[in-house]
C-alpha positions as a Python dict, from the first residue, in 0.01 Angstrom:
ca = {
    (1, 'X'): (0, 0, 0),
    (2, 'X'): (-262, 182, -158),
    (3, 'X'): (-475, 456, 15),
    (4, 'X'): (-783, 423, 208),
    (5, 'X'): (-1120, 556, 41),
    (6, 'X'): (-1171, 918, 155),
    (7, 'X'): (-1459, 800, 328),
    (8, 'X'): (-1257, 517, 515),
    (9, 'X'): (-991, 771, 578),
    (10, 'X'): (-1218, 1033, 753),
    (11, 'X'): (-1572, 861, 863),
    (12, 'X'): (-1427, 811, 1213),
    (13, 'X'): (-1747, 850, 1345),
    (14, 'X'): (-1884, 518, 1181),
    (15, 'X'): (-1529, 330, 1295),
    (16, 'X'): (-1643, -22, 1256),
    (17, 'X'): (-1419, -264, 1482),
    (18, 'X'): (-1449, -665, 1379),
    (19, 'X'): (-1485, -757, 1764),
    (20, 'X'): (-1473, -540, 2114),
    (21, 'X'): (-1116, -493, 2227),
    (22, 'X'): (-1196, -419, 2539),
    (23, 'X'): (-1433, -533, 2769),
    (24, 'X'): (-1533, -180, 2889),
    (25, 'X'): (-1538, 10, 2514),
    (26, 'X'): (-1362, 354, 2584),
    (27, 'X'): (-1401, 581, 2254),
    (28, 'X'): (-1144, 831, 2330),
    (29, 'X'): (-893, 578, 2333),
    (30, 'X'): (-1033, 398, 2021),
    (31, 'X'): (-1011, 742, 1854),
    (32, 'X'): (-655, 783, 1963),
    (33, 'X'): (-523, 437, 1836),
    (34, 'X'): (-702, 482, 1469),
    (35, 'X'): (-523, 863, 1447),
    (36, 'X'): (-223, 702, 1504),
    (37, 'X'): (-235, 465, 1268),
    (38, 'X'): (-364, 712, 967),
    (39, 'X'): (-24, 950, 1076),
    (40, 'X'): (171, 650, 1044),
    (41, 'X'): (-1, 530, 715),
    (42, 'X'): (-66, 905, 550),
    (43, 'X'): (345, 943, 647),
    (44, 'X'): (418, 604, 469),
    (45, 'X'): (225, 744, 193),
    (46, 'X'): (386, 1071, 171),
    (47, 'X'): (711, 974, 135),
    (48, 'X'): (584, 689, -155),
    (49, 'X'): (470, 968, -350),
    (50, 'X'): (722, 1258, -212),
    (51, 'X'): (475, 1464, -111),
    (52, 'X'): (587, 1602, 251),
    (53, 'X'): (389, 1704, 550),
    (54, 'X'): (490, 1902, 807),
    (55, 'X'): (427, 1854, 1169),
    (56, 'X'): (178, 2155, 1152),
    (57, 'X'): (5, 2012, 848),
    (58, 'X'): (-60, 1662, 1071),
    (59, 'X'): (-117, 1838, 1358),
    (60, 'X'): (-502, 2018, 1215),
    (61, 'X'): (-562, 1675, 1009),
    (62, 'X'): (-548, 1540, 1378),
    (63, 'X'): (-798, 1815, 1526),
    (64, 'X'): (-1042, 1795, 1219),
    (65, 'X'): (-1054, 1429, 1238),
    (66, 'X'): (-1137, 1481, 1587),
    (67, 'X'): (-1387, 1729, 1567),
    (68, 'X'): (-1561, 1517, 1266),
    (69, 'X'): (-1522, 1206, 1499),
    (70, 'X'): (-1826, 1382, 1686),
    (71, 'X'): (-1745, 1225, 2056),
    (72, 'X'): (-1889, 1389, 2353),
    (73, 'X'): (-1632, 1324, 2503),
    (74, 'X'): (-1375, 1567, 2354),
    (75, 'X'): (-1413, 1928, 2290),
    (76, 'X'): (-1209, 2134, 2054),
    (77, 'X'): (-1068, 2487, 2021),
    (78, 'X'): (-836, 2631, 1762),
    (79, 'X'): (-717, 2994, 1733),
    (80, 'X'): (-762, 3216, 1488),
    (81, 'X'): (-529, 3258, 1236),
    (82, 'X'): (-515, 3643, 1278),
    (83, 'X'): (-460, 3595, 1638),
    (84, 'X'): (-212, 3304, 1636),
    (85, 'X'): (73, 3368, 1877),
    (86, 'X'): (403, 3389, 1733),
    (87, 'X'): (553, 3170, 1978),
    (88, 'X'): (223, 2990, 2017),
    (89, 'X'): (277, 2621, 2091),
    (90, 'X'): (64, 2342, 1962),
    (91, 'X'): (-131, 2200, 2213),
    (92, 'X'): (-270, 2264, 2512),
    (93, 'X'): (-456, 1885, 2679),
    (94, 'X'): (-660, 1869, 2951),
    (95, 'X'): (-775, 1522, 3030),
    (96, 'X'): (-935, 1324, 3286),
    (97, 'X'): (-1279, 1411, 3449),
    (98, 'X'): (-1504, 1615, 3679),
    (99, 'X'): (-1496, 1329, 3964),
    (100, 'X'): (-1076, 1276, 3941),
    (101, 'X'): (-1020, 1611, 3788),
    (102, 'X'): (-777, 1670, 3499),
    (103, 'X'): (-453, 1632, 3428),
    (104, 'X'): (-263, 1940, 3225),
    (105, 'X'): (-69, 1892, 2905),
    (106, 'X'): (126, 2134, 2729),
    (107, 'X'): (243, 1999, 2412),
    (108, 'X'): (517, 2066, 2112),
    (109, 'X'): (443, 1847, 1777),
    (110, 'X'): (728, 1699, 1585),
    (111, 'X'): (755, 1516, 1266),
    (112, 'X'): (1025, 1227, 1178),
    (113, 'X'): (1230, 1315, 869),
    (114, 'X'): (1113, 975, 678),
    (115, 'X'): (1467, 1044, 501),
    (116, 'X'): (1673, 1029, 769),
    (117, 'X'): (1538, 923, 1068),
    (118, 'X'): (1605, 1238, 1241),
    (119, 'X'): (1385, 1472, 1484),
    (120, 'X'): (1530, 1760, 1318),
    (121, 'X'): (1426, 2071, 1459),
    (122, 'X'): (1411, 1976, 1825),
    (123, 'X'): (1574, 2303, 1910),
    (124, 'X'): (1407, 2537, 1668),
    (125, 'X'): (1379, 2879, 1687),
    (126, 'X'): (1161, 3151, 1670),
    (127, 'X'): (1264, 3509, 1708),
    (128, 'X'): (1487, 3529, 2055),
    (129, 'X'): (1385, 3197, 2172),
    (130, 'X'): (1380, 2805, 2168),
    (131, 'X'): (1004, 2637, 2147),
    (132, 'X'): (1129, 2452, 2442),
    (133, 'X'): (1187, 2753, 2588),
    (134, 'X'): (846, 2829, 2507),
    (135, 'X'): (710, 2563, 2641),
    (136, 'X'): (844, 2491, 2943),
    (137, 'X'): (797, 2886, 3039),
    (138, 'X'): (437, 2774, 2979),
    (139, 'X'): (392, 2431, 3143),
    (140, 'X'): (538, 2586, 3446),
    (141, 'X'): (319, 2883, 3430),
    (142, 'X'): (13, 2687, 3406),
    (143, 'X'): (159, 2376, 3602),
    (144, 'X'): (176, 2120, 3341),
    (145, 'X'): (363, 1846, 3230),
    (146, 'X'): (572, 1944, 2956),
    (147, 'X'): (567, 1705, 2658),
    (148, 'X'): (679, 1642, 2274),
    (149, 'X'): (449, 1500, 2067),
    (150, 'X'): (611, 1280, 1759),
    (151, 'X'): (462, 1222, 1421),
    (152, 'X'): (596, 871, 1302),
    (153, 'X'): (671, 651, 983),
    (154, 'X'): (938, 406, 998),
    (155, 'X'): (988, 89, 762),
    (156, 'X'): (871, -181, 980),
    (157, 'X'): (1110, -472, 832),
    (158, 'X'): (1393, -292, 1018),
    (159, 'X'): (1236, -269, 1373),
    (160, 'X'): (1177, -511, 1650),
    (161, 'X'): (809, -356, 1769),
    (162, 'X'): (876, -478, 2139),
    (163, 'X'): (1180, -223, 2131),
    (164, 'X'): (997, 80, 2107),
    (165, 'X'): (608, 11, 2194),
    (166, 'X'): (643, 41, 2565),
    (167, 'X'): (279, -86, 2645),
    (168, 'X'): (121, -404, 2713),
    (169, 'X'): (-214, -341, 2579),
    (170, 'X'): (-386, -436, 2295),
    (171, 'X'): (-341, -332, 2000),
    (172, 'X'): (49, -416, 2022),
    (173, 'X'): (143, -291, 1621),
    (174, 'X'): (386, -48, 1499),
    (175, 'X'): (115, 207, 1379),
    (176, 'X'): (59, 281, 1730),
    (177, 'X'): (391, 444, 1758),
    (178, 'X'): (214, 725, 1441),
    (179, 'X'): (159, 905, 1762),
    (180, 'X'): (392, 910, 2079),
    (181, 'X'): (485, 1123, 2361),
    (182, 'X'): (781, 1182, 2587),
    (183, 'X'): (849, 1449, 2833),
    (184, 'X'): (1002, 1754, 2774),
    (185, 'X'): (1328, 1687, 3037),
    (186, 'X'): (1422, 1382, 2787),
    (187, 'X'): (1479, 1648, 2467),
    (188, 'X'): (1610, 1907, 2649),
    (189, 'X'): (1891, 1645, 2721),
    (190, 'X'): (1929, 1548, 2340),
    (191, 'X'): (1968, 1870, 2260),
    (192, 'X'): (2241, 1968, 2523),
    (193, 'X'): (2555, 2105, 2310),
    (194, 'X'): (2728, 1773, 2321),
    (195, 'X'): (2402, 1575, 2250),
    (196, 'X'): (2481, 1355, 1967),
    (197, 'X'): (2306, 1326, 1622),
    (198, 'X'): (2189, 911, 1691),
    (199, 'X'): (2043, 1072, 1988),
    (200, 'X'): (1794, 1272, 1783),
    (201, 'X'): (1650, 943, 1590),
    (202, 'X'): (1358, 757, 1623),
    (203, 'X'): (1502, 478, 1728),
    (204, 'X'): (1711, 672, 2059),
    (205, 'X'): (1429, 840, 2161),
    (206, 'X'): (1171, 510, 2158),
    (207, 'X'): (1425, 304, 2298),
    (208, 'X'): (1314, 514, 2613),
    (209, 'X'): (1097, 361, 2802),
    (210, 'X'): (896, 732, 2910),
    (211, 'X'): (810, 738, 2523),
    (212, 'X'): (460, 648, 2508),
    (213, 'X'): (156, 590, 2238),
    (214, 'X'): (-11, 884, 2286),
    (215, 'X'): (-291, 647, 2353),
    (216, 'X'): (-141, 569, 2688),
    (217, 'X'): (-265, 920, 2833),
    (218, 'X'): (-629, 850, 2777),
    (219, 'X'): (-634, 482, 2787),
    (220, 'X'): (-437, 382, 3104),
    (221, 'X'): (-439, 541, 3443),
    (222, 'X'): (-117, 410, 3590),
    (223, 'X'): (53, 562, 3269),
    (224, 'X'): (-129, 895, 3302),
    (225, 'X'): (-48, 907, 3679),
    (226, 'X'): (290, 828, 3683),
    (227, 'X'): (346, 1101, 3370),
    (228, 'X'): (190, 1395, 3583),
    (229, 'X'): (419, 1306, 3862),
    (230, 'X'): (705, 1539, 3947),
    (231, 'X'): (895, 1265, 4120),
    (232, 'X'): (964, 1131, 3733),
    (233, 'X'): (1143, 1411, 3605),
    (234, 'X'): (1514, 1402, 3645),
    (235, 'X'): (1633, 1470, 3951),
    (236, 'X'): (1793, 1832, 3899),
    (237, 'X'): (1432, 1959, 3774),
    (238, 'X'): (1234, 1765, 4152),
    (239, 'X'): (1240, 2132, 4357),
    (240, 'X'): (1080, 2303, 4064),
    (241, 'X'): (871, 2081, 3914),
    (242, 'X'): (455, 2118, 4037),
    (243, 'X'): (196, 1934, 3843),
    (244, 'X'): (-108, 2060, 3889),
    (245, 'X'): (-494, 1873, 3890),
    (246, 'X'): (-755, 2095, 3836),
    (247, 'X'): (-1097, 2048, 3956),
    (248, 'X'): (-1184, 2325, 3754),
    (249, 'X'): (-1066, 2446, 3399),
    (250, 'X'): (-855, 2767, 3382),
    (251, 'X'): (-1025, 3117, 3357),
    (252, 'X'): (-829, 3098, 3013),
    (253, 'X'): (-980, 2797, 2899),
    (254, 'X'): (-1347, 2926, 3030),
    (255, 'X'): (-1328, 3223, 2800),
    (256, 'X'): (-1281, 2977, 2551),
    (257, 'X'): (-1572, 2757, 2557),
    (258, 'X'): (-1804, 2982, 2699),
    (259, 'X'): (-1845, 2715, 2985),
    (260, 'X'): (-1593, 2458, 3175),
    (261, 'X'): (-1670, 2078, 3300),
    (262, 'X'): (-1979, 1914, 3163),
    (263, 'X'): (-2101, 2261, 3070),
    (264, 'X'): (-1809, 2318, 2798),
    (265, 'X'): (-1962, 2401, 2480),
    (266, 'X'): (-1746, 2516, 2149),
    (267, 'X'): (-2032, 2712, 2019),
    (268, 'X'): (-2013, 2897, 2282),
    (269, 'X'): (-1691, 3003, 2266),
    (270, 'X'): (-1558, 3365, 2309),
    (271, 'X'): (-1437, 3518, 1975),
    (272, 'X'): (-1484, 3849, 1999),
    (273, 'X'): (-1123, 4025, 1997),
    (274, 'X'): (-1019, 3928, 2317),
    (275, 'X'): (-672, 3924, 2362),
    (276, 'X'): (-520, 3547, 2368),
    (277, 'X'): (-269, 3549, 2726),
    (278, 'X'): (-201, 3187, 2673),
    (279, 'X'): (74, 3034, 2412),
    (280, 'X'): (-106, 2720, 2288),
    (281, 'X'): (-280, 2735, 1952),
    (282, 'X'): (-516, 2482, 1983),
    (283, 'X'): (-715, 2335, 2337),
    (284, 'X'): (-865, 1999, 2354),
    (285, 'X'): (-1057, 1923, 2670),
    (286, 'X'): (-1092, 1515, 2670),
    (287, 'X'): (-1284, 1342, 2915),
    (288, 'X'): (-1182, 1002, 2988),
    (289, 'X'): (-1453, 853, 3256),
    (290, 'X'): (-1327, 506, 3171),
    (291, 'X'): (-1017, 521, 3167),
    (292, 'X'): (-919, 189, 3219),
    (293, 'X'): (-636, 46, 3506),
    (294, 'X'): (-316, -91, 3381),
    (295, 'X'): (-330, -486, 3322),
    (296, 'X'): (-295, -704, 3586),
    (297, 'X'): (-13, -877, 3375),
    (298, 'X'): (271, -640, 3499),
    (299, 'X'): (450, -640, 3787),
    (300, 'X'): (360, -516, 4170),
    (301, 'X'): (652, -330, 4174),
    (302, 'X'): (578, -90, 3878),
    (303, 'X'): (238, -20, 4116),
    (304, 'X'): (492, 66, 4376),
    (305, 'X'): (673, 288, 4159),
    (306, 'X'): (525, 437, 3889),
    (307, 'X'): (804, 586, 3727),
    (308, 'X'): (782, 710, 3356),
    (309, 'X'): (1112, 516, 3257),
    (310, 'X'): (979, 187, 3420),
    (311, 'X'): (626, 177, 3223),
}
């Protein structure tokens, strides 16, 4: 498949669609869906012409492509270089909105080895500790839900797309799975001592239904509820486990943007020294106003209970 233009490839901003997809238009989503798809088609690429990309790599492509996207709706931070943390994690979310409030992500990116099939370094390490040490020291700290993020490419001739795309909306197409999420509880069990290796592939992990488009967390608000619910982490993790809605950002995000709520503004930002308390290395505040309500196609009973595993 040969590459996009450059302009095709980055002008999100002038994202032509051939009809509406939805009848209420929500941009954020939109945005999410095409990044997924140019992860899944820049990874396809990458491994045509052997030219890796790591997770980190992806991971700013995402941000810049946000940031030249231009949507009010999402506002961007990335730390310095210089001031990176060393056990910094990648991303810090907060979505939602002033009237709801917003829901807190902390986030660890992952790329596929295209190779193999293999999530590789779920258990890395960096000087005296595990990044999911890291980050679940810091979603509990901040009282967030704890999630992986997975960069994707898989050959599509192999794969049954109902198997592993764990939504009913539309667009239902592999490239939507260039993006996904799943909680933090679901590797920690993968990488128990006696995890086994087909339990760190792509096609364990999005067998399980809590494995999400990352689309799902700005698109549909059953899926975003039920993911920043405590009662769908394993039970052994229920006493601990708070999930916190803010009304109002963080002092640490504040500092930040110079602002919080409809007042957040990047160029105002605080970069003058200060000291960054806070592991994430990059902050996206995304405002999803219309977020829209899971279709009425499924079931009552997932209404009932909205458990993660039973999206």
């Amino acid at each position: 498949m040969p590459l996009e233009s450059l302009n095709d490839r980055i002008n999100i901003r002038h994202l032509t669609l051939d009809q509406p997809r939805h009848q209420n238009p929500n941009p954020v989503a939109e945005l999410f869906e095409e990044l997924s798809k140019r992860v899944w088609l820049r990874l396809e690429q990458s491994l045509v012409f052997d030219v890796s990309q790591g997770e980190e790599t992806i991971t700013d492509i995402n941000l810049l492509d946000m940031k030249i996207a231009g949507l009010n709706e999402i506002k961007l931070w990335k730390c310095p270089k210089s001031r990176e943390p060393e056990l910094g994690i990648d991303w810090w979310w907060l979505i939602g909105n002033d009237q709801v409030g917003w829901r807190s992500y902390m986030v660890q990116a992952k790329k596929l080895d295209l190779h193999t099939g293999l999530y590789r370094n779920l258990n890395h390490r960096v000087g005296k500790r595990t990044q999911i040490e890291v980050l679940e020291k810091e979603a509990a700290r901040w009282c967030a839900q704890p999630l992986f993020c997975f960069y994707n490419y898989v050959d599509v001739r192999r794969l049954a797309l109902m198997r592993y795309l764990h939504c009913p909306s539309e667009p239902s197409e592999m490239p939507q799975l260039g993006c996904t999420v799943t909680p933090l509880w679901l590797v920690k069990s993968i990488v128990k001592k006696r995890s086994r290796p087909t339990e760190r592939t792509f096609d364990y992990i999005h067998k399980q239904t809590n494995t999400i488009p990352w689309r799902c967390l700005v698109r549909c608000q059953h899926a975003a509820a039920a993911y920043s619910d405590p009662n769908n982490a394993p039970p052994e993790c229920n006493a601990s486990v708070v999930y916190e809605t803010y009304s109002d950002f963080p002092e640490e995000v504040r500092q930040r943007f110079g602002g919080y709520g409809s007042e957040v503004d990047p160029s105002n930002m605080i970069d003058s020294g200060a000291p960054i308390s806070f592991a994430p290395k990059r902050i996206a505040i995304i405002q999803t106003e219309r977020i829209e309500e899971e279709p009425s196609s499924l079931s009552q009973e997932r209404h009932q209970l909205p458990e993660a595993r039973q999206f």
